[in-house]
C-alpha positions as CSV (number, residue, x, y, z in Angstrom):
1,X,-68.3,-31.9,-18.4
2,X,-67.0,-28.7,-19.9
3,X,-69.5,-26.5,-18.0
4,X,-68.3,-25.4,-15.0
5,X,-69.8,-26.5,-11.4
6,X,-70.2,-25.5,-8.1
7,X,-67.1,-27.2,-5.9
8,X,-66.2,-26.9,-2.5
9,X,-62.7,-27.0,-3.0
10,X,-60.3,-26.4,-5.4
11,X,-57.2,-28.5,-6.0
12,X,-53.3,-28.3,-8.0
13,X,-54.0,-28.0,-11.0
14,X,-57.7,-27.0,-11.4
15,X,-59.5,-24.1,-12.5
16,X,-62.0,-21.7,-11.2
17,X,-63.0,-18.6,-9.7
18,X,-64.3,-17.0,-6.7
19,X,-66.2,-14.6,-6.1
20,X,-65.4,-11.5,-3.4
21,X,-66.5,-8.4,-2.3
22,X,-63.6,-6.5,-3.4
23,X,-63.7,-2.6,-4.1
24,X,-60.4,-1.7,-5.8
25,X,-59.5,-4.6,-7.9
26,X,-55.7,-3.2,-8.3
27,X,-55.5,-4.6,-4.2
28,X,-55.7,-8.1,-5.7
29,X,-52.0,-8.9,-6.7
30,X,-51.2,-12.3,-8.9
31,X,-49.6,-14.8,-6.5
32,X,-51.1,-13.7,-3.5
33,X,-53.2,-15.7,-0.9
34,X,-56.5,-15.8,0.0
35,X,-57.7,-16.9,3.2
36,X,-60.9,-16.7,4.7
37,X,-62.3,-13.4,7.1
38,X,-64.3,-15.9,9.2
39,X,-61.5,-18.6,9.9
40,X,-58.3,-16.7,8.5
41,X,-54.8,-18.4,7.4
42,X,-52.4,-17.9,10.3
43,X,-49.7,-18.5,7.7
44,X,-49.4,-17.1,4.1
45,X,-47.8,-19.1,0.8
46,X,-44.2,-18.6,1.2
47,X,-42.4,-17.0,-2.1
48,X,-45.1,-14.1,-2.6
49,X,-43.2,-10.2,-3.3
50,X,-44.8,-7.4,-4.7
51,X,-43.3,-6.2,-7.8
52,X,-41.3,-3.3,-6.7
53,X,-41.3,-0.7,-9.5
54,X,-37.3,0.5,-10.5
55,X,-38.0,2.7,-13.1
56,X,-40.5,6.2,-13.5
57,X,-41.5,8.1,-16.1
58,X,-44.4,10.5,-16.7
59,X,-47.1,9.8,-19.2
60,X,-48.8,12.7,-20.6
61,X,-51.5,12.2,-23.5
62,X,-51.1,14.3,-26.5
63,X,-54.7,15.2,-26.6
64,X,-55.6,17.2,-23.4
65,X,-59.0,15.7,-23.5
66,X,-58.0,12.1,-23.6
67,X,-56.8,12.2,-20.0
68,X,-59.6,10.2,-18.1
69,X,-59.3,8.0,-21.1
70,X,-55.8,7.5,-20.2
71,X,-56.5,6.6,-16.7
72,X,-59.0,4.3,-17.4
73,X,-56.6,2.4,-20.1
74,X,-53.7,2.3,-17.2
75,X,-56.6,0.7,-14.4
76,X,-57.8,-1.9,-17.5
77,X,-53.6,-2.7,-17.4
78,X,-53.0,-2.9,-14.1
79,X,-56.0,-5.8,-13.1
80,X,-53.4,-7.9,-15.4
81,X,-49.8,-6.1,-14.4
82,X,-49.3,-5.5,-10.7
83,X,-45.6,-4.2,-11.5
84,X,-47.7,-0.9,-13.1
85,X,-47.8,1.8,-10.5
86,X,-49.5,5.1,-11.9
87,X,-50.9,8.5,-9.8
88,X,-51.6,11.2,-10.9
89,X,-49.6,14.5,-12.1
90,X,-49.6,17.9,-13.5
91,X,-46.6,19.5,-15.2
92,X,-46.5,23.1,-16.3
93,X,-45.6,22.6,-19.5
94,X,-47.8,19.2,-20.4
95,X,-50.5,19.4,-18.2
96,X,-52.4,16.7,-16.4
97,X,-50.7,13.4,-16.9
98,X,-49.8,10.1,-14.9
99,X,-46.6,9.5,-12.7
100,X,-45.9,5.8,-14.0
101,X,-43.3,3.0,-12.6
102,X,-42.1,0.6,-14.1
103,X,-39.9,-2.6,-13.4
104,X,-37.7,-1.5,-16.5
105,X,-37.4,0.5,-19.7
106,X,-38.7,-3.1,-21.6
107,X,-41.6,-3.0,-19.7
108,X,-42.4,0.7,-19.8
109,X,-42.1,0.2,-24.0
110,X,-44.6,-2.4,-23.5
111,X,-47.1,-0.4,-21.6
112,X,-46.6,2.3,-24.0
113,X,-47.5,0.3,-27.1
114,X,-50.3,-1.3,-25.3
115,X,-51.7,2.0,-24.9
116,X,-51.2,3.0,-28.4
117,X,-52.6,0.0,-30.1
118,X,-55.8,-1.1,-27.9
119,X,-56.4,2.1,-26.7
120,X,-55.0,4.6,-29.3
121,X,-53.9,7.1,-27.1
122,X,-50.7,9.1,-28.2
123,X,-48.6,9.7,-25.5
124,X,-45.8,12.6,-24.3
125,X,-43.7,10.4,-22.5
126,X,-41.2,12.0,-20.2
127,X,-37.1,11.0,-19.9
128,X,-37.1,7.9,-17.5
129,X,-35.4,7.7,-13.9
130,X,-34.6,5.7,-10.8
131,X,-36.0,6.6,-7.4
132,X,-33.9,7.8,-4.5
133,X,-34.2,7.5,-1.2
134,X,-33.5,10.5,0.9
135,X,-32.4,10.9,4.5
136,X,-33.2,13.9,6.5
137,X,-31.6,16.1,9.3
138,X,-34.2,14.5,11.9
139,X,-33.7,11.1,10.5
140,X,-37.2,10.5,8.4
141,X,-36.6,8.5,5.5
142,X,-38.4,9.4,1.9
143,X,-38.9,8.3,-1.3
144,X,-37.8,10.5,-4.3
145,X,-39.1,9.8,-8.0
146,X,-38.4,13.5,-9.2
147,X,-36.1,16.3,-9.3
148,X,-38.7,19.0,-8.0
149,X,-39.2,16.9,-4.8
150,X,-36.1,17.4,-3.7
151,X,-35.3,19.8,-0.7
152,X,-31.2,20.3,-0.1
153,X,-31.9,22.2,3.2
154,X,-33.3,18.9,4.7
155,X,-30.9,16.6,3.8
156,X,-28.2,14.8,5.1
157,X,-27.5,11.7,2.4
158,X,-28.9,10.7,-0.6
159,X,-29.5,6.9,-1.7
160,X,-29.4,5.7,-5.5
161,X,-29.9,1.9,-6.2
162,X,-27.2,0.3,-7.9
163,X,-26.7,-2.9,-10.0
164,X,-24.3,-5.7,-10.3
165,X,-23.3,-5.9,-14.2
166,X,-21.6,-8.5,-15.9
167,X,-20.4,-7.5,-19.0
168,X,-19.2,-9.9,-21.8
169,X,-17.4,-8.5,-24.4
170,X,-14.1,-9.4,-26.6
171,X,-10.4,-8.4,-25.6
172,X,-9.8,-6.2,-27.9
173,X,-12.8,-4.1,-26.4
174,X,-11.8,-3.9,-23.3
175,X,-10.4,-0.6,-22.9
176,X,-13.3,1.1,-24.8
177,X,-15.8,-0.7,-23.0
178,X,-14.1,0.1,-19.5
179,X,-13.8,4.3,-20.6
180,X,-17.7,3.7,-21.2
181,X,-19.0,2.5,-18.2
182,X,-16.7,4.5,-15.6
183,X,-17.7,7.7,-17.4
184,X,-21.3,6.5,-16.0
185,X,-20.1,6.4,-12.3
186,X,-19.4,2.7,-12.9
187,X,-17.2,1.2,-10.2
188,X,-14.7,-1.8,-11.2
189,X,-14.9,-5.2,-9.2
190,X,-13.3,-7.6,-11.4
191,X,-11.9,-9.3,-14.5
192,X,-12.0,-12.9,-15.6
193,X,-11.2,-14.3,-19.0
194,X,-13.0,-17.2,-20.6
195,X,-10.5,-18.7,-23.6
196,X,-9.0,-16.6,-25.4
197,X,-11.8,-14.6,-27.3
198,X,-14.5,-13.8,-24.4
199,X,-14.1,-11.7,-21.2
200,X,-15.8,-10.8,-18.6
201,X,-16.2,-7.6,-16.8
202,X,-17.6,-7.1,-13.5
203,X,-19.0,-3.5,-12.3
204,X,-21.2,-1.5,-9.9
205,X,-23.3,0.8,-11.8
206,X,-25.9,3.3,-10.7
207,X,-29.4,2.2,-12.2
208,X,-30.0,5.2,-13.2
């Protein structure tokens, strides 16, 4: 039958829904499980992360007045993307806005031409960056997304992620590429050369 049908159970490869008593929709996360209150799981499915934002940037709608539009187009996104993070935020110069992460500048484009087309808000979109994690003189560890956040006479080291890059590129680039990347704090691991018109570059480089 194509109608659906009450079931007791549901197996690989079948679908259907449940239904829950669930306030905040954005605590549901794709790929998570769900057990029952009354006779829980004492075991999860293995495999399940929560997408871990890398990337932040501050969305601010053109329009002053379209902000609780704005947050109402990024909870609508979010019920589909758990990778979008958003709370709120008010700069001096564009007003109330949305602190937004991201797991990369493909996916922030994405968010920011879903907004534009299905919800047509314009958007003041701020320059991206990483977040840092900062250790203090009496050892607490926090989480920094912005400049103004930071506080020197507190702390005692600063941590930036970093990424592995492996970078393909022809010989006679080599140099130019190389000038490039260690002019943005890259730091060289390694060289290997595949024939004799492909080579392969291996650096550290900060994320951000």
């Amino acid at each position: 039958t194509p109608h659906p049908g009450e079931v007791d159970s549901l197996n690989a490869g079948e679908v259907g829904y449940i239904a829950a008593n669930i306030k905040i929709p954005r605590e549901v996360i794709s790929g998570d499980t769900v057990t029952s209150s009354v006779n829980p799981t004492p075991v999860a499915v293995t495999g399940f992360k929560k997408p871990k934002p890398m990337v932040y940037a501050g969305f601010y709608p053109v329009n002053i007045s379209d902000v609780n539009m704005l947050r109402e187009a990024l909870e609508k996104l979010s019920l589909t993307d758990s990778a979008l993070l958003f709370e709120p935020e008010n700069s001096v110069a564009l007003g109330p806005g949305f602190r937004c992460g991201f797991l990369g500048l493909l996916h922030m484009d994405i968010i920011r031409e879903r907004l534009l087309r299905e919800f047509k808000i314009n958007l003041v979109i701020t320059t991206p960056n990483v977040k840092y994690i900062v250790l203090k003189k009496n050892g607490e560890e926090t989480e920094v997304d912005t400049p103004s956040k930071f506080s020197q006479s507190q702390e005692v080291e600063v941590m930036e992620p970093y990424v592995k890059a492996y970078i393909l590129l022809p010989p006679d680039a080599i140099g130019t590429v190389m000038e490039l990347v260690q002019t943005r704090r890259g730091i060289y691991k390694s060289t290997e050369y595949y024939g004799r018109n492909r080579v392969g570059l291996t650096y550290e480089i900060p994320l951000s």
